[in-house]
C-alpha positions in Angstrom: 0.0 0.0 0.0 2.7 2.7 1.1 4.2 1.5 -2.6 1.2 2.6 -4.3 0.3 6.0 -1.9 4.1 6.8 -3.6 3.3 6.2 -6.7 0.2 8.3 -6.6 1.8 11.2 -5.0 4.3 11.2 -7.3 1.6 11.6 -10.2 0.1 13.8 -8.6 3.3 15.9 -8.0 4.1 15.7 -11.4 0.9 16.5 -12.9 0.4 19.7 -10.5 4.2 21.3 -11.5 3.4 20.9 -15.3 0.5 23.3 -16.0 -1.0 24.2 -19.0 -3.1 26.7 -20.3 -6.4 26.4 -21.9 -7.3 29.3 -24.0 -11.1 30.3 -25.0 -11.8 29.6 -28.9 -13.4 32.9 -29.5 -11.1 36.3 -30.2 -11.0 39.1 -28.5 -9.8 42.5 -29.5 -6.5 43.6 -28.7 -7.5 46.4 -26.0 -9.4 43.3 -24.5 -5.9 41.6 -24.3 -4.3 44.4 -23.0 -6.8 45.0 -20.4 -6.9 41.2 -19.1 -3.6 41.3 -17.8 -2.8 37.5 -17.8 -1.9 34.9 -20.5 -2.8 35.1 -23.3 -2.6 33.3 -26.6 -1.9 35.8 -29.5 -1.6 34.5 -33.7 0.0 36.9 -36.1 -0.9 37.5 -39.1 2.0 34.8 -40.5 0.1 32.5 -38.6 2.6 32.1 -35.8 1.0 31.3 -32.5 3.0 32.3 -29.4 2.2 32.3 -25.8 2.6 35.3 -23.5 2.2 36.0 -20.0 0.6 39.4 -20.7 0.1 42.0 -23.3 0.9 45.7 -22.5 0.6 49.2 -24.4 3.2 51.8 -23.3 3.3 55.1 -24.9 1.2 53.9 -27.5 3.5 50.3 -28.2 2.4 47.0 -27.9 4.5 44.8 -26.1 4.1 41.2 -25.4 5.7 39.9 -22.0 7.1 36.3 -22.0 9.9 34.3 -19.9 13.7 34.9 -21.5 13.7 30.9 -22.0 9.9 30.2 -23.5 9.3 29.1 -27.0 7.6 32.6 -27.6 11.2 34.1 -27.0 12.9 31.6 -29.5 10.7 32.4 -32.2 10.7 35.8 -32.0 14.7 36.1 -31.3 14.9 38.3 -34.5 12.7 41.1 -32.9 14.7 43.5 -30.5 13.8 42.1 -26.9 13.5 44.7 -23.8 14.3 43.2 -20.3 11.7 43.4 -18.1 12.8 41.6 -14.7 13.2 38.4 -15.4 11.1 38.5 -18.6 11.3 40.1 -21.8 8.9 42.6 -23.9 8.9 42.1 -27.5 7.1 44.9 -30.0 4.2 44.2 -31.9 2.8 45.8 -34.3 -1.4 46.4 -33.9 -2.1 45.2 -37.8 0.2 42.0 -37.3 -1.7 40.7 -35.1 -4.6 38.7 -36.3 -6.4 36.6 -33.4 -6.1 37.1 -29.7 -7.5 34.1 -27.2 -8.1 35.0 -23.4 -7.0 32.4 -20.4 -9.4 30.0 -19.5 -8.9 29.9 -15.8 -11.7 27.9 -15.1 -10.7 24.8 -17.7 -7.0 25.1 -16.7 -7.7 24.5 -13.3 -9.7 21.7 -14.0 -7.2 20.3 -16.5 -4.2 20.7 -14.1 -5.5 19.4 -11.3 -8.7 17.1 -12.1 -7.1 15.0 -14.7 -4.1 14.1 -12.4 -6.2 13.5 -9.1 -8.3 10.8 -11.9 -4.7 9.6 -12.7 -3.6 8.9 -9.4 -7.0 7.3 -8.5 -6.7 5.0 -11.7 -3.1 4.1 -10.6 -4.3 3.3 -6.9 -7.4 0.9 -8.2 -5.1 -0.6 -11.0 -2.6 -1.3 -7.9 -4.7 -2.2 -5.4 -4.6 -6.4 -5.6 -8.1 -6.7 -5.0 -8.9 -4.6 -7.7 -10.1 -7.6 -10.2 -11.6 -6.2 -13.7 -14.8 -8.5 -15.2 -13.3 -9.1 -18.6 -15.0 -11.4 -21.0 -16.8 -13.7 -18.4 
């Protein structure tokens, strides 16, 4: 049993340090964006789709924050990137910028911590020797 409790907590560990986001399918406009203030999933008009932890406008500039390490920062090394702490700003344009999806907080929740707890639960019951399936009586 203490075997299994181990195994469980360490799905469950695992599953609640690597979160994901789930975005919303409909777009919003990009004063929306800049107004939510979390992530947010932006696609440009070359269709590529990058992650960011926020979208600002200063002095009239659009600016997408995102970690110095992410993917978003990769494929945008071209651009001139601004520290910002211990993230980065990168300029955008208003007209490149074709779709903008909000945060789903709610499904993102659920996602990174529902579908782990069902994991660990399905490891304990396939573990648990008393656990005996009906298949093909």
């Amino acid at each position: 049993m203490r075997k299994t409790i181990l195994k469980a907590g360490i799905l469950l560990l695992i599953g609640l340090v690597s979160g994901c986001s789930v975005y919303h399918p409909e777009a919003v406009s990009i004063n929306e964006g800049v107004d939510y203030g979390n992530r947010i999933k932006i696609t440009t008009i070359d269709n590529h789709v990058m992650e960011l932890k926020e979208l600002r406008r200063e002095d009239g500039q659009l600016y997408g924050i995102t970690g110095r390490k992410s993917e978003t920062a990769r494929l945008m090394f071209d651009r001139p990137q601004l520290r910002d702490g211990n993230n980065i700003k990168i300029a955008f344009k208003d007209d490149e910028i074709k779709a903008i999806h909000l945060k789903n907080k709610k499904m993102s929740n659920i996602v990174n911590v529902g579908v782990p707890l069902v994991g660990a639960a399905g490891l304990i019951g396939l573990s648990n020797k008393d656990f005996r399936p009906a298949v093909g009586n």
